[in-house]
PQR file of N, CA, C, O and H, with PARSE charges and radii, in Angstrom:
ATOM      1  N   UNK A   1      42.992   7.330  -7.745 -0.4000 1.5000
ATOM      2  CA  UNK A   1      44.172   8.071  -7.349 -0.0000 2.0000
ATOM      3  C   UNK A   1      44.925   8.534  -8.600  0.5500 1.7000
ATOM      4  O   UNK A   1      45.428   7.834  -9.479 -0.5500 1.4000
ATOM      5  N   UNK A   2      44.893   9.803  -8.492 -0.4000 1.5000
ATOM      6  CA  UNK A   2      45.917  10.598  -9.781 -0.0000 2.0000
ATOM      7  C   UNK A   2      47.307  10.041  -9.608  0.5500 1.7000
ATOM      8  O   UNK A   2      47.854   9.993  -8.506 -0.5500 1.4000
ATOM      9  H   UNK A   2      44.484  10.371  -7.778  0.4000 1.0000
ATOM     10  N   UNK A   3      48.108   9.439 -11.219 -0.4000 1.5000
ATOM     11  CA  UNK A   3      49.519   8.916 -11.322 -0.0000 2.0000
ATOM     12  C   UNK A   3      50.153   9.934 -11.389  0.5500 1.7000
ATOM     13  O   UNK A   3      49.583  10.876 -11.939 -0.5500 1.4000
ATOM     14  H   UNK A   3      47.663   9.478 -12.114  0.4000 1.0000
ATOM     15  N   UNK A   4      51.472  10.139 -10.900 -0.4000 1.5000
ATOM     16  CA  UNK A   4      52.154  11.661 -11.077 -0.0000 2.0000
ATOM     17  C   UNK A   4      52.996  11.258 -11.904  0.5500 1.7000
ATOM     18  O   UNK A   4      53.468  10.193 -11.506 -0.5500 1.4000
ATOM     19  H   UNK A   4      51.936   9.374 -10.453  0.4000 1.0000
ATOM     20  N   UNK A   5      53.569  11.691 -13.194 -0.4000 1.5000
ATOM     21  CA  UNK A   5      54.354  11.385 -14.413 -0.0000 2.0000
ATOM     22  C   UNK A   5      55.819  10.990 -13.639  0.5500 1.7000
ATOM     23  O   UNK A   5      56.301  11.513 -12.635 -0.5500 1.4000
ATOM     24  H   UNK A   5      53.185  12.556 -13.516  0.4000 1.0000
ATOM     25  N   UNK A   6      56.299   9.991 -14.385 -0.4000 1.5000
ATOM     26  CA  UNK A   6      57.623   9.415 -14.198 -0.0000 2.0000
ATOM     27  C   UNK A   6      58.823  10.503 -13.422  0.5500 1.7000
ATOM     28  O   UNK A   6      59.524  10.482 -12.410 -0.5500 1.4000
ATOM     29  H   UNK A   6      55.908   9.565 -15.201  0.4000 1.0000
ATOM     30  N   UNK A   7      58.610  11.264 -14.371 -0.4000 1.5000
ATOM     31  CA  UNK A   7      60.215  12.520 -13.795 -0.0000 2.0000
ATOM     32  C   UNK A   7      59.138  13.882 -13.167  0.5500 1.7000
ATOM     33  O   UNK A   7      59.244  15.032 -13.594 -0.5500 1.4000
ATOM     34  H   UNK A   7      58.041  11.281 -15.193  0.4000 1.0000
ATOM     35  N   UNK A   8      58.333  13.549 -12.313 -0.4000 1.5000
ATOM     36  CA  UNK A   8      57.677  14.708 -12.182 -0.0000 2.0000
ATOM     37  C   UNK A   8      58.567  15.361 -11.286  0.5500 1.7000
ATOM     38  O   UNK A   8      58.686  16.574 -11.464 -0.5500 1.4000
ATOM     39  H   UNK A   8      58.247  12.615 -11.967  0.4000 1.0000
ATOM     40  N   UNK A   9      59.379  14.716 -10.141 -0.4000 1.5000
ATOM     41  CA  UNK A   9      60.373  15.397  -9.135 -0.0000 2.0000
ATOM     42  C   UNK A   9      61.798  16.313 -10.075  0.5500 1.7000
ATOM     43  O   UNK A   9      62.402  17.275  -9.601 -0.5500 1.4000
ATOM     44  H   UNK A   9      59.282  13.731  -9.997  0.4000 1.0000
ATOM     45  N   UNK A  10      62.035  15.766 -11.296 -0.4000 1.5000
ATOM     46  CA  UNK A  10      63.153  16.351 -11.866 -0.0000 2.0000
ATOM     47  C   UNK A  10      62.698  17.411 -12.714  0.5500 1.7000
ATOM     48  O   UNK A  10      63.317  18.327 -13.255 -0.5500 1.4000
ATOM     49  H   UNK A  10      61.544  14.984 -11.681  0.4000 1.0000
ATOM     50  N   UNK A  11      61.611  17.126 -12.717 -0.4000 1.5000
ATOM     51  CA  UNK A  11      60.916  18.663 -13.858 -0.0000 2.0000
ATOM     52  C   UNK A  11      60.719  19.692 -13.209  0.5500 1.7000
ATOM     53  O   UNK A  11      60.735  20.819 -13.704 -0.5500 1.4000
ATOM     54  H   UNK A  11      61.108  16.382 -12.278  0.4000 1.0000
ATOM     55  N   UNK A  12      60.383  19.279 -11.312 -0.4000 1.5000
ATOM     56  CA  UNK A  12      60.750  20.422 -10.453 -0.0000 2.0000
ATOM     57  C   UNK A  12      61.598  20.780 -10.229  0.5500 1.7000
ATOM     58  O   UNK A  12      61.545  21.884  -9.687 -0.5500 1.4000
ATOM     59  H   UNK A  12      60.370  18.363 -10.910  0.4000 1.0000
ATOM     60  N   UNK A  13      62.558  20.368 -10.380 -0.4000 1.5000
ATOM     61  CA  UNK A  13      63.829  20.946  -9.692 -0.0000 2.0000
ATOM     62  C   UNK A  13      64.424  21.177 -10.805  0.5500 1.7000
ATOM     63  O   UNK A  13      65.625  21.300 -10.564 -0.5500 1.4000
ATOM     64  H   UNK A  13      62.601  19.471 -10.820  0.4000 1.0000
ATOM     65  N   UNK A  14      64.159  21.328 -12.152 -0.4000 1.5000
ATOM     66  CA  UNK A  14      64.402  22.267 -13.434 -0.0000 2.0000
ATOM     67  C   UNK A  14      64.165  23.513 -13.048  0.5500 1.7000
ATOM     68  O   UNK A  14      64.882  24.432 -12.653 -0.5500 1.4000
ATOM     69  H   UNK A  14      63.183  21.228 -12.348  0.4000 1.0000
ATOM     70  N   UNK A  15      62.907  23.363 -13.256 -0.4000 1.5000
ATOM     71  CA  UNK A  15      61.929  24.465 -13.302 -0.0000 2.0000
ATOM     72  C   UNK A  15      62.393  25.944 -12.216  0.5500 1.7000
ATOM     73  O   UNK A  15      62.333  27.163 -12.378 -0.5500 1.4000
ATOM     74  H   UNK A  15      62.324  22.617 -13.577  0.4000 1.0000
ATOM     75  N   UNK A  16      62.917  24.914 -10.943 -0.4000 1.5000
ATOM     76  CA  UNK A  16      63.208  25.818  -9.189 -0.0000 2.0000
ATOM     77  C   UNK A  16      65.165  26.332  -9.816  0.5500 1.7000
ATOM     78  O   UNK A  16      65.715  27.391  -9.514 -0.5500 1.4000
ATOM     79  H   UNK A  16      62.965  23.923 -10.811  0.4000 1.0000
ATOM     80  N   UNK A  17      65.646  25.468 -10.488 -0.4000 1.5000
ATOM     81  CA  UNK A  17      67.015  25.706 -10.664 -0.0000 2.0000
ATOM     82  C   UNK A  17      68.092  25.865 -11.540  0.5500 1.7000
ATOM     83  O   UNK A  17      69.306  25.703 -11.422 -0.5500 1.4000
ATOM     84  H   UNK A  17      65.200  24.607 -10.733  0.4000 1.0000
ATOM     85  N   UNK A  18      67.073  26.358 -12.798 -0.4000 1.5000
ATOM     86  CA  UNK A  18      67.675  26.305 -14.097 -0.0000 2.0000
ATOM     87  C   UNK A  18      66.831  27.560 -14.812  0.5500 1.7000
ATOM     88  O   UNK A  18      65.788  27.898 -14.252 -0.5500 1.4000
ATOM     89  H   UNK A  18      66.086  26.489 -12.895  0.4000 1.0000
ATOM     90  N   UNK A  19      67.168  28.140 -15.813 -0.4000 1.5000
ATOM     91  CA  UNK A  19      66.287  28.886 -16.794 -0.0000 2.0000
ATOM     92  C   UNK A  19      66.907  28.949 -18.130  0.5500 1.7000
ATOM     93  O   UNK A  19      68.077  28.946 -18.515 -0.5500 1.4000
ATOM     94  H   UNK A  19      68.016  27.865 -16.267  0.4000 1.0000
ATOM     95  N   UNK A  20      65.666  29.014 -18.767 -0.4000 1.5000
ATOM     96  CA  UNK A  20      65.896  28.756 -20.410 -0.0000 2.0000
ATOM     97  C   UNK A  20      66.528  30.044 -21.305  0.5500 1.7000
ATOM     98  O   UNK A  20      65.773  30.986 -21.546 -0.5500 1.4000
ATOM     99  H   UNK A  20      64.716  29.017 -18.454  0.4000 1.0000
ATOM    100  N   UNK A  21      67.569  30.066 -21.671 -0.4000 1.5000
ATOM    101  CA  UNK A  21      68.082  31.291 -22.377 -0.0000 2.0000
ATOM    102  C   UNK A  21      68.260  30.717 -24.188  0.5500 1.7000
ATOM    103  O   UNK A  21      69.127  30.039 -24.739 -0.5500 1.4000
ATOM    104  H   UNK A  21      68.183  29.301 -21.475  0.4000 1.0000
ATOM    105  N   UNK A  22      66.970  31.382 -24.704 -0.4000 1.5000
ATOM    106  CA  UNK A  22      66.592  31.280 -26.197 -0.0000 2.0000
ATOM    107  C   UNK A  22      67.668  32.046 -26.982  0.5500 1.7000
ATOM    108  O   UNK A  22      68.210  33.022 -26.462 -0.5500 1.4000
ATOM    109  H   UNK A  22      66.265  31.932 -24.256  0.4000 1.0000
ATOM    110  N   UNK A  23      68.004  31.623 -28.259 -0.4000 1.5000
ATOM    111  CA  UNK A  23      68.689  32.728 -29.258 -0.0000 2.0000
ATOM    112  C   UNK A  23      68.179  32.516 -30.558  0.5500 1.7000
ATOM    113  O   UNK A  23      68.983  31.601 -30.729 -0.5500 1.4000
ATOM    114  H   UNK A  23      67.564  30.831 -28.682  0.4000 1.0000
ATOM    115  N   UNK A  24      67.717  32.537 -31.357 -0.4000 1.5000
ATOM    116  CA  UNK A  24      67.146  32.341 -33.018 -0.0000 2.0000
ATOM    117  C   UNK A  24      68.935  32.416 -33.675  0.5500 1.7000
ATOM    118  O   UNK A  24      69.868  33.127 -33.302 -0.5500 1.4000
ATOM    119  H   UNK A  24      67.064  33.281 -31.218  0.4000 1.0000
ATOM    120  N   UNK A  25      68.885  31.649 -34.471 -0.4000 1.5000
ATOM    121  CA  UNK A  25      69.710  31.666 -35.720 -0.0000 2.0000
ATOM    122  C   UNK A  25      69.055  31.294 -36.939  0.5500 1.7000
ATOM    123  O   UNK A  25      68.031  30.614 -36.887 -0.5500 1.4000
ATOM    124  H   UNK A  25      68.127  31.072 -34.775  0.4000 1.0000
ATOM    125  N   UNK A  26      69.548  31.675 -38.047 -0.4000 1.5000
ATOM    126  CA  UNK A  26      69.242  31.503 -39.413 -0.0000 2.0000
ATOM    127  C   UNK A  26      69.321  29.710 -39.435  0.5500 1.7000
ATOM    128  O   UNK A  26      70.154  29.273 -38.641 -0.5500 1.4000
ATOM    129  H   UNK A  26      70.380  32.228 -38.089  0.4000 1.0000
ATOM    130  N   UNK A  27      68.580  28.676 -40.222 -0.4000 1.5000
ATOM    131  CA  UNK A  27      68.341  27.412 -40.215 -0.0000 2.0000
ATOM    132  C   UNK A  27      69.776  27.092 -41.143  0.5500 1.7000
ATOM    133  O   UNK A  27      69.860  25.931 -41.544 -0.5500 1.4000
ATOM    134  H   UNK A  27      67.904  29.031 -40.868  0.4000 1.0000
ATOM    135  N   UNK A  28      70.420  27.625 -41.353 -0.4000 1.5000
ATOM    136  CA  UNK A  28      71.676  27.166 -42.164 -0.0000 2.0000
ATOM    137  C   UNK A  28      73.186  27.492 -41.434  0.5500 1.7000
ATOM    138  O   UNK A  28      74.273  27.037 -41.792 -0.5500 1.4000
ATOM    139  H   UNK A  28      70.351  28.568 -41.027  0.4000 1.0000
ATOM    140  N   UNK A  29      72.899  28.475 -40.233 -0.4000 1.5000
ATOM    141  CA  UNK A  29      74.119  28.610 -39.304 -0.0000 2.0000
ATOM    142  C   UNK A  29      73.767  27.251 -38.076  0.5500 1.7000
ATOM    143  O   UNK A  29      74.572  26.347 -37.850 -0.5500 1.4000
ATOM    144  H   UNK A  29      72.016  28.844 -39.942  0.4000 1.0000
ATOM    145  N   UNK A  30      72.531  27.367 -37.463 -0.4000 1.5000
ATOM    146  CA  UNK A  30      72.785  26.503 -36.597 -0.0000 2.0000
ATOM    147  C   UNK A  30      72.317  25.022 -37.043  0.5500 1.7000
ATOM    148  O   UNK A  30      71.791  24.213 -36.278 -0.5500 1.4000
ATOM    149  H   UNK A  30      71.877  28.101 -37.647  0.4000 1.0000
ATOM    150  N   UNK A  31      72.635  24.771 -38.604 -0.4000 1.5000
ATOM    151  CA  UNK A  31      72.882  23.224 -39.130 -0.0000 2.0000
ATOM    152  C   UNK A  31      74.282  22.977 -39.310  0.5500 1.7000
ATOM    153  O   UNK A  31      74.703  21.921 -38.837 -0.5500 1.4000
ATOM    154  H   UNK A  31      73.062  25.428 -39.225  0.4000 1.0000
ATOM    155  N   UNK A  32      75.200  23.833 -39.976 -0.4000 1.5000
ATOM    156  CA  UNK A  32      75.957  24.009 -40.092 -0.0000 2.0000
ATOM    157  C   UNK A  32      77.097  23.454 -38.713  0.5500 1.7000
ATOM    158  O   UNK A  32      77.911  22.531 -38.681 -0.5500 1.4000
ATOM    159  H   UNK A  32      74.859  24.691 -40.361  0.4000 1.0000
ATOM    160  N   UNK A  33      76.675  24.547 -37.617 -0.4000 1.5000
ATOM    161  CA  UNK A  33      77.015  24.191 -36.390 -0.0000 2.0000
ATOM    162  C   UNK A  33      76.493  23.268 -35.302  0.5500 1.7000
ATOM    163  O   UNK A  33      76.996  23.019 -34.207 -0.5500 1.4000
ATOM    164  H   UNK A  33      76.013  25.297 -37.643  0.4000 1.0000
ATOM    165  N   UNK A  34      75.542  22.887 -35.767 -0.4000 1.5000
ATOM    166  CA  UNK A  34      75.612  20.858 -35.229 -0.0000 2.0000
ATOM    167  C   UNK A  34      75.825  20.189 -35.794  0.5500 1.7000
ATOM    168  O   UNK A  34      75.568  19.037 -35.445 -0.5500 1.4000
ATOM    169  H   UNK A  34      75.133  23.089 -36.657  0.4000 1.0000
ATOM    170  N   UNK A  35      76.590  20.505 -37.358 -0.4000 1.5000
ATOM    171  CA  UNK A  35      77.337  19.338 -37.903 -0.0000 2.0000
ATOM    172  C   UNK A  35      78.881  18.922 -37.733  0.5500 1.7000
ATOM    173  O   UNK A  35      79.612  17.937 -37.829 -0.5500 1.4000
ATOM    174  H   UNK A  35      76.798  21.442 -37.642  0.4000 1.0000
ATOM    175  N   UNK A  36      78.925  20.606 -37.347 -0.4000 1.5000
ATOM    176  CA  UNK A  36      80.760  20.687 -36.760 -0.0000 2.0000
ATOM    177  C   UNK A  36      80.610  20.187 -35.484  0.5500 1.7000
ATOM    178  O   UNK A  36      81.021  19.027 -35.513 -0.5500 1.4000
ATOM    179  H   UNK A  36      78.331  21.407 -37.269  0.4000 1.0000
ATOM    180  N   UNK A  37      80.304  20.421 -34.600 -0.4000 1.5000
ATOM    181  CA  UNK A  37      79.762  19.456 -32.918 -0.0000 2.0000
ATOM    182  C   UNK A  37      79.640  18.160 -33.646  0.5500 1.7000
ATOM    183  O   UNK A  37      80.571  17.356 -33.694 -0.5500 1.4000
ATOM    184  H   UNK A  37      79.971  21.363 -34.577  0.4000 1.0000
ATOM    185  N   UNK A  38      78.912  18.039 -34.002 -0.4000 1.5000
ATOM    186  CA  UNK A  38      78.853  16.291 -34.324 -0.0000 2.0000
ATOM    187  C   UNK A  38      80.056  15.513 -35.073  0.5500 1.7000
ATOM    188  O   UNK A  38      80.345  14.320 -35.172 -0.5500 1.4000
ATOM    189  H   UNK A  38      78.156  18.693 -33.963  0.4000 1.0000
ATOM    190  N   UNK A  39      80.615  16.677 -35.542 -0.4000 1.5000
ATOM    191  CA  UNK A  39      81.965  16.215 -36.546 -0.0000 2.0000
ATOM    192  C   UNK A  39      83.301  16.126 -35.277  0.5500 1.7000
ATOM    193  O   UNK A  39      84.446  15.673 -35.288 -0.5500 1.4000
ATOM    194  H   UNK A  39      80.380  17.646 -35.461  0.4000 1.0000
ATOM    195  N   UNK A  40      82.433  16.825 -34.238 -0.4000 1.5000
ATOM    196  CA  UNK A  40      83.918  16.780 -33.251 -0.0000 2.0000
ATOM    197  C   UNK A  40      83.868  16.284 -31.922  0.5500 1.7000
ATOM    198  O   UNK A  40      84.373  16.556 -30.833 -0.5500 1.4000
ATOM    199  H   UNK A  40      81.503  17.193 -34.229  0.4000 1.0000
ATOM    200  N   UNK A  41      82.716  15.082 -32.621 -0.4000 1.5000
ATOM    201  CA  UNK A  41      82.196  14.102 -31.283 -0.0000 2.0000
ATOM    202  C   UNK A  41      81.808  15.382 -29.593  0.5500 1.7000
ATOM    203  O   UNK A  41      82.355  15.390 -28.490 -0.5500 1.4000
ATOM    204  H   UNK A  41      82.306  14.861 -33.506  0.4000 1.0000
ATOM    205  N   UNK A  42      80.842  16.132 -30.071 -0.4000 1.5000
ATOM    206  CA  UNK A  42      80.378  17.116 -28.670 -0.0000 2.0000
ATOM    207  C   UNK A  42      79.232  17.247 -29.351  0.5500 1.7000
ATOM    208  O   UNK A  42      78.973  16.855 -30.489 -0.5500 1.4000
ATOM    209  H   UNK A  42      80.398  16.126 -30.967  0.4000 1.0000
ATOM    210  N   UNK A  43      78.281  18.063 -28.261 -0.4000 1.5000
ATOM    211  CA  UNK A  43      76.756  18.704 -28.809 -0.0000 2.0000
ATOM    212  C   UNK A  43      77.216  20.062 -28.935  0.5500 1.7000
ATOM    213  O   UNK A  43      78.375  20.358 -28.645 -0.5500 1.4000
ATOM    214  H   UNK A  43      78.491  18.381 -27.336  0.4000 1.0000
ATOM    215  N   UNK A  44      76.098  21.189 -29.487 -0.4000 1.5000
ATOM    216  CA  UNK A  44      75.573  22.669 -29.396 -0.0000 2.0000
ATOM    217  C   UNK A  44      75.781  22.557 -28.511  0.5500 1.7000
ATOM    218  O   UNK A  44      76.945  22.810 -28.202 -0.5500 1.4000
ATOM    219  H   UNK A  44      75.156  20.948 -29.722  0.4000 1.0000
ATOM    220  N   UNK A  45      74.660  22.013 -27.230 -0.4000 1.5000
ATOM    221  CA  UNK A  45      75.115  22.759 -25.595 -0.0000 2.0000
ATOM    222  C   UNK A  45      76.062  22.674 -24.920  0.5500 1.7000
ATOM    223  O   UNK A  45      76.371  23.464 -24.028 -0.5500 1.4000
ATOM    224  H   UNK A  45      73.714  21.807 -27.481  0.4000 1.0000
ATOM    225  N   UNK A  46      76.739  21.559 -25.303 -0.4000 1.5000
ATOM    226  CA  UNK A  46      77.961  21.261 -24.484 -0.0000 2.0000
ATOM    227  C   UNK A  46      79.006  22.707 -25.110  0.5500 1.7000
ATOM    228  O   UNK A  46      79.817  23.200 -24.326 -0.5500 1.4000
ATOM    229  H   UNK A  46      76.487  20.917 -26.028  0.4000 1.0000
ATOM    230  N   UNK A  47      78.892  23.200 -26.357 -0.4000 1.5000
ATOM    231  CA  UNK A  47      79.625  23.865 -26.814 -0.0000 2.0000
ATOM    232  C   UNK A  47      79.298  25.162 -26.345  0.5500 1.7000
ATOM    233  O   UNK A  47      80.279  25.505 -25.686 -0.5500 1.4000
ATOM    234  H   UNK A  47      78.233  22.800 -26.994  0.4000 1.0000
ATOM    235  N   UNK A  48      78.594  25.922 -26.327 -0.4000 1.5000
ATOM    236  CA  UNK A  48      77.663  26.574 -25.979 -0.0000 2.0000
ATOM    237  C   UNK A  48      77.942  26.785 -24.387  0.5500 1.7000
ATOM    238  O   UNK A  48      77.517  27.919 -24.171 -0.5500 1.4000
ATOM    239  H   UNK A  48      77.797  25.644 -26.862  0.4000 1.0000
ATOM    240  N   UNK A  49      78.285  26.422 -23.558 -0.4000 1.5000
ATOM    241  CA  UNK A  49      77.988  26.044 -21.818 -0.0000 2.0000
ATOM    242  C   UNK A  49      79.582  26.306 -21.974  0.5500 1.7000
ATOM    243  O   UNK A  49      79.978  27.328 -21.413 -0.5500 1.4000
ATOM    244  H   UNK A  49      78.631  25.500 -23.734  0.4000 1.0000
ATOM    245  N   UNK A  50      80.340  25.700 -22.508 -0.4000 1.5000
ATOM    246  CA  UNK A  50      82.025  26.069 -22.667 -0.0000 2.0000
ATOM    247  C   UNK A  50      82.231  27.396 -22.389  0.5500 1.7000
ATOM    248  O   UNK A  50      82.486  28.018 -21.358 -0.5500 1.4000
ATOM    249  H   UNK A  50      80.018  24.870 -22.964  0.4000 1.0000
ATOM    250  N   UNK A  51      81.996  27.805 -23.989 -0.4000 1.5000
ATOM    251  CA  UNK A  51      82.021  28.679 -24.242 -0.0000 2.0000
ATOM    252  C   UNK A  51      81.847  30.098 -23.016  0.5500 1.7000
ATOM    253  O   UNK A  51      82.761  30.886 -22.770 -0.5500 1.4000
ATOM    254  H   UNK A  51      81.788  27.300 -24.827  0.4000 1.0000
ATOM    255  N   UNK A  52      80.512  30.139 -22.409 -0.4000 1.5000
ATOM    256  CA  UNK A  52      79.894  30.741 -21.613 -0.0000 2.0000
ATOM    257  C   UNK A  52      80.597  30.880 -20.228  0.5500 1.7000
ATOM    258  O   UNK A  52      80.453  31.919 -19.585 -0.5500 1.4000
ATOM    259  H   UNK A  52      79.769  29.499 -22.609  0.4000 1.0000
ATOM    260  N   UNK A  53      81.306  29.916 -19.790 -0.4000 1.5000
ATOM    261  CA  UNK A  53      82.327  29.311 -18.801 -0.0000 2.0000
ATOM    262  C   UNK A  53      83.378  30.107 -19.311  0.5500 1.7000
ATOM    263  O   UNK A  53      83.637  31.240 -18.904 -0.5500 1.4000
ATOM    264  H   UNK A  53      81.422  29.072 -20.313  0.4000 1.0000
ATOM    265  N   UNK A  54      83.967  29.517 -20.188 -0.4000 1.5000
ATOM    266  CA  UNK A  54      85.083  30.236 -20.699 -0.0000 2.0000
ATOM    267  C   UNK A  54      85.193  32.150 -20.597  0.5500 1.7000
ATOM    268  O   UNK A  54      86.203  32.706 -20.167 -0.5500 1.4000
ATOM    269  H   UNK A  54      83.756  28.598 -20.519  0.4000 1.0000
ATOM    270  N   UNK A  55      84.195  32.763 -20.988 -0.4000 1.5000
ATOM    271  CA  UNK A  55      83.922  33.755 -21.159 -0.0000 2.0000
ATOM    272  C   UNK A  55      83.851  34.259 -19.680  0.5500 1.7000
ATOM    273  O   UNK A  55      84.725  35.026 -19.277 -0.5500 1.4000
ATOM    274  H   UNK A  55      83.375  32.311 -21.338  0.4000 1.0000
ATOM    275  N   UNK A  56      82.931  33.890 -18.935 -0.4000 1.5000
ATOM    276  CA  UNK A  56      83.247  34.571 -17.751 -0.0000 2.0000
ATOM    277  C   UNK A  56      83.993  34.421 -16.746  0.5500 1.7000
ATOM    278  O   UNK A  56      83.916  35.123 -15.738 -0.5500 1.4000
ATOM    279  H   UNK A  56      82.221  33.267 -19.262  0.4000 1.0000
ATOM    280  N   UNK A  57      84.835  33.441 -16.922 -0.4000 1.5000
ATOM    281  CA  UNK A  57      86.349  33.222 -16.329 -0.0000 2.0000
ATOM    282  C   UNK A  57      87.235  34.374 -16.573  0.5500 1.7000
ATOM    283  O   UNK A  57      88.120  34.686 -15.776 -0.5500 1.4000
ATOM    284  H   UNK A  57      84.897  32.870 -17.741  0.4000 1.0000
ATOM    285  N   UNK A  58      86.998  35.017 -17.684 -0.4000 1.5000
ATOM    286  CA  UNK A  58      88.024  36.159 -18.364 -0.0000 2.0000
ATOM    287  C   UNK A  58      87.949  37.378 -17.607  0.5500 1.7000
ATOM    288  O   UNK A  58      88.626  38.352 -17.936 -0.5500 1.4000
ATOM    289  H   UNK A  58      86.279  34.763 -18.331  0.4000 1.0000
TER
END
């Protein structure tokens, strides 16, 4: 009998209810800016997801 991986139910319901939105930055802006997140006890995404919120509230 095939094992089905630990989170196989949550990787579906990623996959059905979420999508991945990529951006490239230069390796010295987005170090820079997970050191300020980390300097201000938050992550990139959490900052990032704000932000995005914020914005289309306006």
């Amino acid at each position: 009998m095939e094992e089905k991986p630990k989170y196989a139910s949550q990787a579906k319901h990623l996959r059905e209810k979420y999508v991945r939105f990529s951006i490239d930055f230069k390796p010295d802006v987005i170090n820079a800016f997970k050191e300020k997140c980390k300097a201000n006890g938050t992550t990139p995404t959490t900052e990032i997801k704000k932000f995005i919120a914020e914005y289309l509230s306006k």
